[in-house]
Backbone as CSV, one residue per row, in Angstrom:
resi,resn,N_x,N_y,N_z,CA_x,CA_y,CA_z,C_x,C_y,C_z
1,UNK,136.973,137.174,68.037,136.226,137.177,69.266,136.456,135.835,69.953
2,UNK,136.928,135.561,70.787,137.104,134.387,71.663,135.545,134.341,72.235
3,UNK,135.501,132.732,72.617,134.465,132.365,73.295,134.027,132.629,74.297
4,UNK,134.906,133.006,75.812,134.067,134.193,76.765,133.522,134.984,76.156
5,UNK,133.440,135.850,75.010,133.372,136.835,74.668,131.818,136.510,73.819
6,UNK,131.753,135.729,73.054,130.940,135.068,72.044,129.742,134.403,72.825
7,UNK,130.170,133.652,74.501,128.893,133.377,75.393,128.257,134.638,75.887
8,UNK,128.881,135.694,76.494,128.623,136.399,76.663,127.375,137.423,75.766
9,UNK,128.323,137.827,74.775,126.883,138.117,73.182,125.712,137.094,73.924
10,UNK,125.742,136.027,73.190,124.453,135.439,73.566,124.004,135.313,74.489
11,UNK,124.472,135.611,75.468,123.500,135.299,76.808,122.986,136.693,76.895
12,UNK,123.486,137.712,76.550,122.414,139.375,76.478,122.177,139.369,75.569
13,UNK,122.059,138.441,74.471,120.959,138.291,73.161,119.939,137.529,73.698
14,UNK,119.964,136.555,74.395,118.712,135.593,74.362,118.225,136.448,76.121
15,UNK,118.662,137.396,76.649,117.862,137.975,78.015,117.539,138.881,77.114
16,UNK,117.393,139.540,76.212,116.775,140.322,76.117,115.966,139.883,75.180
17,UNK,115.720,139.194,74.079,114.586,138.601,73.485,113.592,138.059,74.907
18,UNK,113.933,137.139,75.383,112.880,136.896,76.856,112.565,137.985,77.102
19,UNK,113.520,139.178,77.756,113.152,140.303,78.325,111.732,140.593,77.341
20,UNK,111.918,141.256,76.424,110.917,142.158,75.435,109.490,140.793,75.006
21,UNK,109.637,139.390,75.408,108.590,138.180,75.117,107.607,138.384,76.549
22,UNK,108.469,138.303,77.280,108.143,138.667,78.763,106.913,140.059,78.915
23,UNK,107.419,141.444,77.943,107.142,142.285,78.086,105.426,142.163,77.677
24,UNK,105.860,141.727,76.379,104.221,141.577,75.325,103.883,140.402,76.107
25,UNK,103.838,139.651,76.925,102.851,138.493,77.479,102.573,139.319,78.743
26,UNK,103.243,140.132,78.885,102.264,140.898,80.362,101.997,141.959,79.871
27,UNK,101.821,142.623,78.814,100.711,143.660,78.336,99.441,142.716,77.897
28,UNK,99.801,141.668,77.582,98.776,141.015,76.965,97.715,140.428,78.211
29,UNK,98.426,140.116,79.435,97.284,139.471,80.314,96.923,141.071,81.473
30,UNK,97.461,141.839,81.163,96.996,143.362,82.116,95.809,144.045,81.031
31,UNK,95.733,143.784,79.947,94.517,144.275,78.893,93.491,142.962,78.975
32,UNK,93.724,141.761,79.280,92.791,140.589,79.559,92.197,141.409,80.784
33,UNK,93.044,141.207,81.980,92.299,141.464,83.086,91.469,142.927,83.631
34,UNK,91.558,144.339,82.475,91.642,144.724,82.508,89.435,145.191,81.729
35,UNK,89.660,144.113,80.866,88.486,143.768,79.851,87.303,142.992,80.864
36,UNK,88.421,142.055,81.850,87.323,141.390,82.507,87.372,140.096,81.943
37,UNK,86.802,139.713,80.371,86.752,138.604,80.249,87.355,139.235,78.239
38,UNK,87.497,138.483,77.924,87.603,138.647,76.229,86.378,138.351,75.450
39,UNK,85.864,140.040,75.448,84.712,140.254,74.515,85.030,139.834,72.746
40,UNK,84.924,139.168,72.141,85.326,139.425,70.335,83.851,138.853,69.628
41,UNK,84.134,139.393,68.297,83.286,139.583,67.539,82.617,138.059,67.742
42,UNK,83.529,136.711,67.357,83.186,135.455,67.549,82.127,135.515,68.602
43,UNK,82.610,135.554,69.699,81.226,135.556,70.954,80.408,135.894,70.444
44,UNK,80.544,136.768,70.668,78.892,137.850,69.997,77.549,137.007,69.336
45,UNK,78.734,136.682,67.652,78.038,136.155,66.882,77.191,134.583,67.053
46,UNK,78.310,133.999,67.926,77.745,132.332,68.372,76.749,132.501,69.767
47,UNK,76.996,133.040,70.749,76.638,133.568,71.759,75.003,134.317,71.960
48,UNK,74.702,134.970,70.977,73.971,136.577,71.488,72.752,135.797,70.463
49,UNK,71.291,135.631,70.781,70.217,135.280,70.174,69.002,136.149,70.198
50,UNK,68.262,136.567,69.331,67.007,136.975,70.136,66.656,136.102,71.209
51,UNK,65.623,136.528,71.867,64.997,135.805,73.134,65.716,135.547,73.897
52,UNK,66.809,135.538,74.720,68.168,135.748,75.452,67.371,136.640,76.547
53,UNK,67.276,136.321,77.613,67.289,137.278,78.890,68.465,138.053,79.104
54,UNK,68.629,139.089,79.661,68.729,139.890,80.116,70.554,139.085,80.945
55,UNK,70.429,138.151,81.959,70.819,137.872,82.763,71.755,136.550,81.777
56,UNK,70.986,136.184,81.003,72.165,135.207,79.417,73.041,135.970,78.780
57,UNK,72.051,137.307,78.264,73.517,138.071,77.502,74.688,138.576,78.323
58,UNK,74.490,138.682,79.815,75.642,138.840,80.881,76.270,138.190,81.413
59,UNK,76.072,136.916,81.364,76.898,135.478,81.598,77.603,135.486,80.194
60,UNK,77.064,135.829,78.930,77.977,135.579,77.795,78.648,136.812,77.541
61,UNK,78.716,137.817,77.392,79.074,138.985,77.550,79.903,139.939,78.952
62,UNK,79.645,139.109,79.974,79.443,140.295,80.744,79.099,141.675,81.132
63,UNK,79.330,142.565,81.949,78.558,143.711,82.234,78.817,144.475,80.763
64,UNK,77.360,145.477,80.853,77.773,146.583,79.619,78.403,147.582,80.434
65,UNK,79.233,148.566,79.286,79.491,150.111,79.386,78.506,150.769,79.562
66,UNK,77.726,150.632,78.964,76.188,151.426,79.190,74.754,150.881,78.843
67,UNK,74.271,151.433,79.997,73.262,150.840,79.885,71.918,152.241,79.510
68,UNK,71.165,152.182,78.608,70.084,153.222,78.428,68.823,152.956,78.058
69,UNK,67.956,153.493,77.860,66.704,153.360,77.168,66.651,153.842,76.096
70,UNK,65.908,153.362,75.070,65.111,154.175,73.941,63.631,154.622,74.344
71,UNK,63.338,155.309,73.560,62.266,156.441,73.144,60.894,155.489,73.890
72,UNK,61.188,154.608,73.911,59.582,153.511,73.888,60.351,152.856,75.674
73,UNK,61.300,153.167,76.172,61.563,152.801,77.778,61.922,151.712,77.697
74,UNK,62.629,151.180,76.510,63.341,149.249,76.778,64.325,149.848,76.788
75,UNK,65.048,148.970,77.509,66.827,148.744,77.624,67.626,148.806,76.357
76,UNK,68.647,149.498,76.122,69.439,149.253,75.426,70.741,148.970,75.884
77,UNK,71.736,147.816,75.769,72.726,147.490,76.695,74.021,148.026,75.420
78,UNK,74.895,148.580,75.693,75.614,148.910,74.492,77.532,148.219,75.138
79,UNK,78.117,147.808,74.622,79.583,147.569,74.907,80.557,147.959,73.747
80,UNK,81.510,148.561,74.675,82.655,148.974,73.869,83.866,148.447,74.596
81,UNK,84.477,147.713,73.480,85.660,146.785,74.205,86.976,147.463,73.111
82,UNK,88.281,148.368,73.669,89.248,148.269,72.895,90.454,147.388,73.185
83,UNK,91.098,147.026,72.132,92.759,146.531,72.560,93.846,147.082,71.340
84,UNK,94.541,146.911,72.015,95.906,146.728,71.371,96.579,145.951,71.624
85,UNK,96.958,145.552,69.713,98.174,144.231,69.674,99.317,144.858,69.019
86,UNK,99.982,144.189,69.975,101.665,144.120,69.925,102.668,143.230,69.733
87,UNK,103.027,143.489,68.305,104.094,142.517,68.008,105.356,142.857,67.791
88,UNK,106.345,141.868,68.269,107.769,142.745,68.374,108.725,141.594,67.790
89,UNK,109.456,141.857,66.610,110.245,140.879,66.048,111.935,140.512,66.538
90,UNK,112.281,139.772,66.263,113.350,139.199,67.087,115.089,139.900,66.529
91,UNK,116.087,138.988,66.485,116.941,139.299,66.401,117.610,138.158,66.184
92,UNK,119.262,138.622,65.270,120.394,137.203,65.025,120.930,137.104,66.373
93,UNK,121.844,136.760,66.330,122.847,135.863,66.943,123.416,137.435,67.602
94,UNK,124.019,137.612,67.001,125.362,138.647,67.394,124.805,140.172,67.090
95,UNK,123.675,140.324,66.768,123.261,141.733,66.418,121.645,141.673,66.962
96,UNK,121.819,142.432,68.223,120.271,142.957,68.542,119.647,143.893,67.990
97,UNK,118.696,143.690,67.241,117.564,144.380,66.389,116.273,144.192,66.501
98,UNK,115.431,144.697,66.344,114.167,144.054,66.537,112.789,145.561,66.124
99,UNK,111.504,144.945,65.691,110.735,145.699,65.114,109.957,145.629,66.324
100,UNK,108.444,147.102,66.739,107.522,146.522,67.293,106.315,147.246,66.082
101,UNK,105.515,146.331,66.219,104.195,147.102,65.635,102.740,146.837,66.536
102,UNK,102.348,148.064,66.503,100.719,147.895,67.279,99.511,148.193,66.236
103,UNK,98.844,147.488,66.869,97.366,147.589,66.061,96.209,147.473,67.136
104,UNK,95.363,148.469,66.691,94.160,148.549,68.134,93.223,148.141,67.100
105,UNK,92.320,147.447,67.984,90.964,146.814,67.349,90.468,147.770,68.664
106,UNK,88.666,147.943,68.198,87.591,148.262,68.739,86.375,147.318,68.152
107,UNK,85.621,147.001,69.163,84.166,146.545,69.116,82.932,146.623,69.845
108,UNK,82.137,147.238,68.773,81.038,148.117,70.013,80.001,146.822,69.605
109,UNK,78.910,146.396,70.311,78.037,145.812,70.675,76.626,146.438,70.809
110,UNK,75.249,147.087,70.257,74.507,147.315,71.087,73.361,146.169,71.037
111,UNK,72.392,145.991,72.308,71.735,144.912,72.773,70.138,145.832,73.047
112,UNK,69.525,145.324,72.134,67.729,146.039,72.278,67.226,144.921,72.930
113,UNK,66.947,144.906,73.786,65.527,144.685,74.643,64.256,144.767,74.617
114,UNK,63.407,144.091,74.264,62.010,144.593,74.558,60.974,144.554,75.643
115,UNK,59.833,144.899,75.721,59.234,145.043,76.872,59.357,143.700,77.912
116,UNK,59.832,142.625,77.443,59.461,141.545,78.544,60.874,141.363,79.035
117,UNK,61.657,142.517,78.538,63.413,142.505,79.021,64.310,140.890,78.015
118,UNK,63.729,140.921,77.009,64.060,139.858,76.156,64.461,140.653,75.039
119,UNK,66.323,139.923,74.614,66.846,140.663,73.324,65.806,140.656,72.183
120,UNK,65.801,142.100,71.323,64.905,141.669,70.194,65.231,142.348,69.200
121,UNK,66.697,142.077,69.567,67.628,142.834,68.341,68.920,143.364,68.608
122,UNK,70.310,143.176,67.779,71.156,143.332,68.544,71.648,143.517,67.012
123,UNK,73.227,144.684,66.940,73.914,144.970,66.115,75.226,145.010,67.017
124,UNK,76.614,144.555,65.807,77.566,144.984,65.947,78.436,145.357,64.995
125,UNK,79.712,146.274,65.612,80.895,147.024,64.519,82.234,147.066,65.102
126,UNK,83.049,146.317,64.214,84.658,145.759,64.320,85.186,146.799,63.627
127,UNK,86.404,147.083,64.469,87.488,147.852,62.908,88.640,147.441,63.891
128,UNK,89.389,147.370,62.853,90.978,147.728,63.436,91.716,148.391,62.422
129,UNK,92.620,148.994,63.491,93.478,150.178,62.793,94.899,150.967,63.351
């Protein structure tokens, strides 16, 4: 293989690694913007207190998916945030190859309220799969 030949290889080896890096960094900020803000379990846990108004758990959280009552007429604020991650492995020199694998996480959130519209109890559930 002469060297025109050998720059060539690499220069449609290394555009297409960019190409497919390129790809997963803009799935990755169209599911950011898509969420609004990045809900994860971390927040939650540092974030979310009893006694929390109403108007705190939505500055730390932002808006819920749903919003309902229980049986007794308090708020229940509930969130469900999914994603998917995508990872895609690279390639040598002279041979384009490459793996992708996805994995979706889910995390639901619900937020009890009590009569003075103050959290007074809150659960959550992670999985990925």
């Amino acid at each position: 293989m002469n060297t025109l030949t050998k720059l060539a290889v690499l220069l449609l080896t290394a555009g297409a690694l960019v190409t497919g890096c390129e790809a997963d960094y803009h799935g990755r900020k169209v599911q950011s913007a898509q969420d609004g803000r990045a809900l994860t379990l971390g927040t939650v846990q540092q974030e979310i207190k009893v006694g929390m108004s109403g108007g705190e758990v939505a500055e730390a959280l932002g808006s819920p998916n749903v919003v309902s009552t229980d049986e007794q007429g308090r708020e229940v604020w509930i969130y469900d945030r999914f994603a998917t991650d995508v990872v895609s492995s690279g390639s040598s020199w002279f041979v384009t190859a490459g793996a992708t694998s996805r994995t979706q996480r889910s995390l639901t959130v619900v937020i009890k309220f009590d009569e003075n519209k103050r959290v007074r109890d809150f659960a959550y559930h992670s999985s990925r799969f």
